[in-house]
N, C-alpha and C positions, 0 to 999 in steps of 0.2 A: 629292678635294682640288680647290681652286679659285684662280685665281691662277695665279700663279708665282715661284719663287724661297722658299730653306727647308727648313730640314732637321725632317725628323722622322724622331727619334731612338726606336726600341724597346726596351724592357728586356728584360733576362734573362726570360724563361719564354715562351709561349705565348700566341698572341692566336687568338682564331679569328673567322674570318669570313664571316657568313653570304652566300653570293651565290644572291641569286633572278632569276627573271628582268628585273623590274623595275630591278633592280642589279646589271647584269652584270659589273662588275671595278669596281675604283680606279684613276683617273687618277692618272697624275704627268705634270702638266705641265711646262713648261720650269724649267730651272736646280733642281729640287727635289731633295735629296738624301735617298736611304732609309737610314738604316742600323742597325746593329743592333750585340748584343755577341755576334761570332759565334756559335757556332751553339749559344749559350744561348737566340739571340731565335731565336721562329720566329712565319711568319704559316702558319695551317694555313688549308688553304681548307675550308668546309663548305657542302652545298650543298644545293636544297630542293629538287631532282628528280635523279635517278639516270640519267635519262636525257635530259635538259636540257642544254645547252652552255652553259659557264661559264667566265669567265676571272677571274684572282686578281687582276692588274697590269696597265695597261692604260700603255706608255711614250709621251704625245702631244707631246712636247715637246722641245727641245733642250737638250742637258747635264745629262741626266738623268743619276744615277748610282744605284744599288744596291751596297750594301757588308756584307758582316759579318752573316749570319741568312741562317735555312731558309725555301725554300716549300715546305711538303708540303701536299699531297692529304689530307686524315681522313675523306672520307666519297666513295664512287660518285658519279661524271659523267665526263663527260667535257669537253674542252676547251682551252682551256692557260692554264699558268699565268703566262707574260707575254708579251704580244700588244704587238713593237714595229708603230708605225706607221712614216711616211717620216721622218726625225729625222734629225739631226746629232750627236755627240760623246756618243752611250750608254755608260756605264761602269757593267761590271759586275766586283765581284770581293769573293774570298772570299763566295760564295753556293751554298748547295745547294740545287738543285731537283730534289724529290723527289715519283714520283708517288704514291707509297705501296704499299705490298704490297698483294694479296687484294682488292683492289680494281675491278679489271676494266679493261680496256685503253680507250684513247680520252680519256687526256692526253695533253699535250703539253708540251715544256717550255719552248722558245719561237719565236712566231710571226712572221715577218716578214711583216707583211702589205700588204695593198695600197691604194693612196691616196693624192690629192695629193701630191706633192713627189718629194724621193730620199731615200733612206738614206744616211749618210755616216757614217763612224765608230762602229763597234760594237766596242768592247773587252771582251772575257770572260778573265779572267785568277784563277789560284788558286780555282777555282770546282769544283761537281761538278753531275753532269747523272744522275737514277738512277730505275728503275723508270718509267719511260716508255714513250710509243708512240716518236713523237719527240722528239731532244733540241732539237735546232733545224732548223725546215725554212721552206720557201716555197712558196707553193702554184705547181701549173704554171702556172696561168691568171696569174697576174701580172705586173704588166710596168713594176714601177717600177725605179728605177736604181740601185743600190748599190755602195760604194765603200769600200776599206778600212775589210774585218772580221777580225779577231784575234783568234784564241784560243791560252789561251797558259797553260800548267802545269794544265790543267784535267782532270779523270775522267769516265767515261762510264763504266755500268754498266749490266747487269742489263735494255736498253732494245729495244722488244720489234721495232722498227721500224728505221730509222737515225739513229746521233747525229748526224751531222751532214749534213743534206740541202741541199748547194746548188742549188737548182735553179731553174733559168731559164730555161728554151726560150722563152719570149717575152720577156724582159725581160733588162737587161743589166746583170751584175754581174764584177766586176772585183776587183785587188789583195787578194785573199784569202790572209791567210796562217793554220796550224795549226801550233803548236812545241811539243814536250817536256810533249804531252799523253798519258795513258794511256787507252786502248781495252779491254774486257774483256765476253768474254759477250754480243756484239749478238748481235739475230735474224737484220738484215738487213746493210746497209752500216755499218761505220764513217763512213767518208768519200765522199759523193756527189756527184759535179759531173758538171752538166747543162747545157751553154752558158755556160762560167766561167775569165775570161781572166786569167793572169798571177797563179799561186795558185804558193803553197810551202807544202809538208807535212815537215815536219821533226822530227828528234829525238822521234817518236813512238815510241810500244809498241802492235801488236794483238796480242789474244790471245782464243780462242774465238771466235770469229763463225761464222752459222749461214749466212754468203755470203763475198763475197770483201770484205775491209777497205776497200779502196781501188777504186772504181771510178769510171772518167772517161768520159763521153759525149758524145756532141752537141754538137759543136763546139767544145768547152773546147779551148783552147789555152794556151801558156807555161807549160804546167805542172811545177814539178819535186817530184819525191818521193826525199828525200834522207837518209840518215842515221836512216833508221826499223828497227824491229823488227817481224817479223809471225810466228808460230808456232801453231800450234792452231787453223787456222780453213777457213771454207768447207769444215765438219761436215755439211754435206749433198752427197748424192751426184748429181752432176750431170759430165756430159764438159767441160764446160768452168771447170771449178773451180778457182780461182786465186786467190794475194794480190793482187795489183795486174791490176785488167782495163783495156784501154782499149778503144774500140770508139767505132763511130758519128762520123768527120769528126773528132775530135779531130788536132790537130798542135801539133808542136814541145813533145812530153813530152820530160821527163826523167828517167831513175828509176837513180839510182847511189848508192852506196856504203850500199845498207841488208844489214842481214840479214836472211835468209829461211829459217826451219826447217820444213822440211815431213817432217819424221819423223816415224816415229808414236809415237798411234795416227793423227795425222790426216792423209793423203798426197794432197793435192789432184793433179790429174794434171799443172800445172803451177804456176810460181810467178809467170810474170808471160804474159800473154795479150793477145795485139795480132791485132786481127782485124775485119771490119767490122761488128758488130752488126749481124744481121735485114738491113731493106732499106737502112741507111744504108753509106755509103762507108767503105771502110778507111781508118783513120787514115794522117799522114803525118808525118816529121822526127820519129822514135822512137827515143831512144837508150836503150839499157839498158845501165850501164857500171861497172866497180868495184866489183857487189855482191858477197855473199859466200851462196853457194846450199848449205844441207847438203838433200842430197834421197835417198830410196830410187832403186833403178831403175826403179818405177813412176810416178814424178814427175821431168818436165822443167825446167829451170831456168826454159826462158819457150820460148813457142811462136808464130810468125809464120803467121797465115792469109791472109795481106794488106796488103798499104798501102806506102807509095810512101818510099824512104828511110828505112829501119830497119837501125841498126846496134849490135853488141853488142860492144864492146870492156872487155876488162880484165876479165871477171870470173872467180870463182873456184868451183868447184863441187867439193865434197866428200859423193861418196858412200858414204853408210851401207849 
């Protein structure tokens, strides 16, 4: 697409679209609206090397939106299926993006990536994110600025990597919230932050994860995680196995009033984990307060290896 501004409208059924190298995605420039009759329209990506890197949608503009229809994957590659640039006021909602089964790993489902400008505004709401590597990530090398990103009632499944990868060790991202989303069956993280200030994780569900749901690193601060659900996860056996990890410089968490079921079959050996990661410094201003811990005897409600001002008031632990 050329220009800017305009809607194109998809109809009920299937489009498919071939991407070769010459054509590597479709633009949508500014003010261009996508939409579809939900998840009657779908665009299927197909693609003419299986081991070629190919993207579906390529967002280069501001006020882009995506509404109502599927991206699935129908044929081997890898890549992702929509590579935001720096952009302002992206809406996306009501959209599935699906990498497809049987298919082989090395999609993605969306890219923030790197160039000119900042990101500002990325709204993901009523949506689903499934069979993926990632659902959304950033690479570490980059270093542009982003700014109130939102996701909100949206599902993650079946995805083989982390859904939602904040990640920023060079680059500086901010105002990040996650609400009254559901988690289910990751390989790795749910929730990653990596240098990511002034985030809320709210009214969420994990369940299944092959690590720990929530994990905060490297400097993130203002973080609070409130009002979530985590049961069934970090299925892999490791000594420091937990729902909520924080580690590496993080400060001023907060992690209160969620529930935490670590009964079995899956008994991670605690439920929340505050400690320095590797060579970086223990976190500091860590409160864990008000949650509600069911745990066997082999599982700790939350364990302190470290870090400067951590305290745990109000919570409640009931052993099975």
């Amino acid at each position: 697409m050329r220009g800017a501004g305009g809607v194109l409208s998809l109809p009920a059924g299937n489009c498919r679209v071939v991407q070769t190298a010459s054509q590597g995605s479709i633009d949508l420039p500014s003010a261009v609206r996508l939409e579809g009759r939900s998840a009657a329209s779908t665009l299927s990506l197909s693609c003419d090397s299986a081991s070629g890197y190919r993207e579906l949608l390529r967002a280069s503009g501001n006020g882009v939106a995506i509404s109502s229809l599927k991206l699935v994957r129908s044929t081997p590659c890898r890549g992702v299926m929509l590579k935001v640039m720096p952009v302002q006021n992206l809406t996306i909602s009501g959209v599935t993006i699906d990498g497809g089964s049987g298919l082989g790993s090395g999609m993605n489902g969306i890219e923030l990536a790197q160039g000119p400008g900042s990101l500002q505004g990325l709204k993901i709401s009523d949506s689903a994110f499934r069979n993926l590597e990632y659902g959304l990530f950033q690479s570490s090398t980059t270093t542009v600025t982003s700014t109130d990103l939102a996701i909100d009632r949206t599902s993650f499944s079946g995805n083989s990597a982390d859904d939602l990868e904040f990640n920023a060790p060079h680059a500086t991202m901010a105002q990040v919230a996650v609400r009254d989303s559901v988690f289910a069956d990751g390989g790795q993280f749910g929730i990653g932050l990596a240098n990511v200030q002034h985030v809320t994780l709210s009214g969420n569900s994990f369940t299944g994860y092959a690590r720990e749901p929530v994990h905060i690193e490297d400097r993130s601060g203002w973080v609070t995680v409130s009002n979530n659900t985590f049961r069934r996860s970090y299925t892999r056996q490791a000594s420091w196995s937990t729902h909520v990890f924080i580690i590496g410089s993080s400060h001023d968490v907060v992690v209160s009033d969620n529930q935490f079921d670590a009964s079995p079959p899956v008994t991670p050996n605690q439920c929340v984990y505050i400690g320095p990661g590797g060579s970086a410094a223990a976190p500091s201003n860590v409160t864990v307060s008000g949650n509600t811990f069911t745990v066997t005897t082999g599982t700790k409600p939350w364990s302190v290896f470290g870090g400067q001002n951590v305290t745990t008031p109000g919570n409640r632990v009931n052993a099975i």
